[in-house]
C-alpha positions as CSV (number, residue, x, y, z in Angstrom):
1,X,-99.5,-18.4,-200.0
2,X,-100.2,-21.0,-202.9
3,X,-99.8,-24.2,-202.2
4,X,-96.6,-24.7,-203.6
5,X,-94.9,-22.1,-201.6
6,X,-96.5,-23.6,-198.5
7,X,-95.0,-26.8,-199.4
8,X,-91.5,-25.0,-200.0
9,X,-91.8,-23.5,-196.5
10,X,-92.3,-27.1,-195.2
11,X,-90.0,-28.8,-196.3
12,X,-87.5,-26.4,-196.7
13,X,-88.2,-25.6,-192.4
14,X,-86.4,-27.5,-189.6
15,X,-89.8,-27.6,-187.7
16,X,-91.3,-30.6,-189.4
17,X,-89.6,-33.9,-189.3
18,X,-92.8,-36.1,-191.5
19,X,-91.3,-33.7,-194.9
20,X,-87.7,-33.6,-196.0
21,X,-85.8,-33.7,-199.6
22,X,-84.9,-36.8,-200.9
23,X,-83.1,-37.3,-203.9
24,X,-80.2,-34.7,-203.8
25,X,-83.0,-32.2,-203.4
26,X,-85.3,-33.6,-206.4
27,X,-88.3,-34.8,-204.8
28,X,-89.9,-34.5,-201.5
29,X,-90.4,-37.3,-199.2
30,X,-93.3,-38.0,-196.7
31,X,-93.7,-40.0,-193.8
32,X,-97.7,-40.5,-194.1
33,X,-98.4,-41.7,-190.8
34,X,-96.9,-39.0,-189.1
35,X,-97.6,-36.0,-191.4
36,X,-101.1,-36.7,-191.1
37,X,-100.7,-36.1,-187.1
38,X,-97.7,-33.7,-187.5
39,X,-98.8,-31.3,-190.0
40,X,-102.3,-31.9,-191.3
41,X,-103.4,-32.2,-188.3
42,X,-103.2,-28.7,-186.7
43,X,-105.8,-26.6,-186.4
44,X,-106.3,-22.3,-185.8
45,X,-103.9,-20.3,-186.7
46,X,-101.0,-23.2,-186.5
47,X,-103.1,-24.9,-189.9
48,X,-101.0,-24.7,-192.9
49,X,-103.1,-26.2,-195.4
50,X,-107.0,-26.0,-195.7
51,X,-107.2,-30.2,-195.4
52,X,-106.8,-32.3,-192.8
53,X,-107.0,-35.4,-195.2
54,X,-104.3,-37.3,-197.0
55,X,-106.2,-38.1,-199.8
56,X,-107.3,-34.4,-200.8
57,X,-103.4,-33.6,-199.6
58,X,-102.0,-35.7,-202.6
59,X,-104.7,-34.5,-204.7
60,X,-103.4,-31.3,-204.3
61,X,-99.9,-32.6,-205.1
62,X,-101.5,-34.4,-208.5
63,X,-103.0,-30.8,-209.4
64,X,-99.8,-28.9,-209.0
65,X,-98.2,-31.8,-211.7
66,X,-96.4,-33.6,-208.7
67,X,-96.0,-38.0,-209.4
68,X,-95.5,-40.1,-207.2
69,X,-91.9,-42.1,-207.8
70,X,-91.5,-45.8,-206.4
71,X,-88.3,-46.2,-204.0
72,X,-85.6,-46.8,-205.6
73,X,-83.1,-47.8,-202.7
74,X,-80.2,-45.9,-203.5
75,X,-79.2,-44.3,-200.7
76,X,-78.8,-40.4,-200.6
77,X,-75.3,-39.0,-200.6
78,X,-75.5,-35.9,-198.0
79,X,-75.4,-38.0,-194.5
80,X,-79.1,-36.2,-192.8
81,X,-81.2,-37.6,-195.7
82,X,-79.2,-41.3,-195.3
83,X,-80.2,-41.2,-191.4
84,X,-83.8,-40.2,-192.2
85,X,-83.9,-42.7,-194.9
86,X,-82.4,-44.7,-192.5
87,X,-85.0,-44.0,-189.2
88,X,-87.6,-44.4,-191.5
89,X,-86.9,-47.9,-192.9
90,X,-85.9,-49.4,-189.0
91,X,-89.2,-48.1,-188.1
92,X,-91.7,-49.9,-191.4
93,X,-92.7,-46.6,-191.9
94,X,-94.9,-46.0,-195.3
95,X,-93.0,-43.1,-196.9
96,X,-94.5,-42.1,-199.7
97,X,-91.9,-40.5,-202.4
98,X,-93.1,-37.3,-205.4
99,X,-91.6,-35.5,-207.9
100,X,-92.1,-32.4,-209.5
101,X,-89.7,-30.8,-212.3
102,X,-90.4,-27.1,-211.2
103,X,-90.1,-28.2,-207.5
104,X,-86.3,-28.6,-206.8
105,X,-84.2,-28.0,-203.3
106,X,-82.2,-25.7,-204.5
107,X,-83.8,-24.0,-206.9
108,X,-87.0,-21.7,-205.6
109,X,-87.5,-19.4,-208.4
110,X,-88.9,-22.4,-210.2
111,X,-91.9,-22.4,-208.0
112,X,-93.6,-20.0,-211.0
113,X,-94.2,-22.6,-212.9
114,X,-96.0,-25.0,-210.7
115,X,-99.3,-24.3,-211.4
116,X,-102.8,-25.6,-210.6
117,X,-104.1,-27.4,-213.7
């Protein structure tokens, strides 16, 4: 799978709790710390990508035309974003916000066009 569909999978899965959509389903949030252990961190046949770094993990993200958005404290509407939101602030967790046009909750068939550049 590219990585684009991988990151689909992810976030789109109820396994992973360091990934979810933010934004009524318009960019992905990621709770660094923990993604690093939680997902980037596996190894064999449970690795999903072919890092275990952060920093070639959001280079991957700049390639495929992802940018990284600044927090804008609104709060999300559907009630499981607002208590992971929520979790995440209590806890001063660095969550780390990106946005892709072609990478949308709801809207897979725009995966096409997320291409390496």
């Amino acid at each position: 799978l590219s990585f684009p569909k991988k990151l689909w999978q992810l976030v789109e899965s109820n396994e992973f709790k360091t990934i979810w959509w933010g934004h009524c389903g318009n960019c992905i949030v990621i709770d660094e710390e923990m993604f690093k252990v939680e997902v980037l961190g596996r190894t064999g046949p449970q690795k999903i990508f072919e890092t275990e770094s952060m920093k070639s993990f959001i280079r991957q993200l700049n390639l495929y035309g992802f940018t990284k958005m600044q927090w804008d404290f609104q709060r999300s509407a559907s009630l499981p974003e607002f208590l992971a939101e929520e979790d995440a602030f209590s806890a001063h967790r660095k969550l780390l916000l990106y946005h892709n046009p072609n990478f949308k909750r709801y809207s897979p068939h725009l995966l096409v066009n997320c291409k390496r550049r």
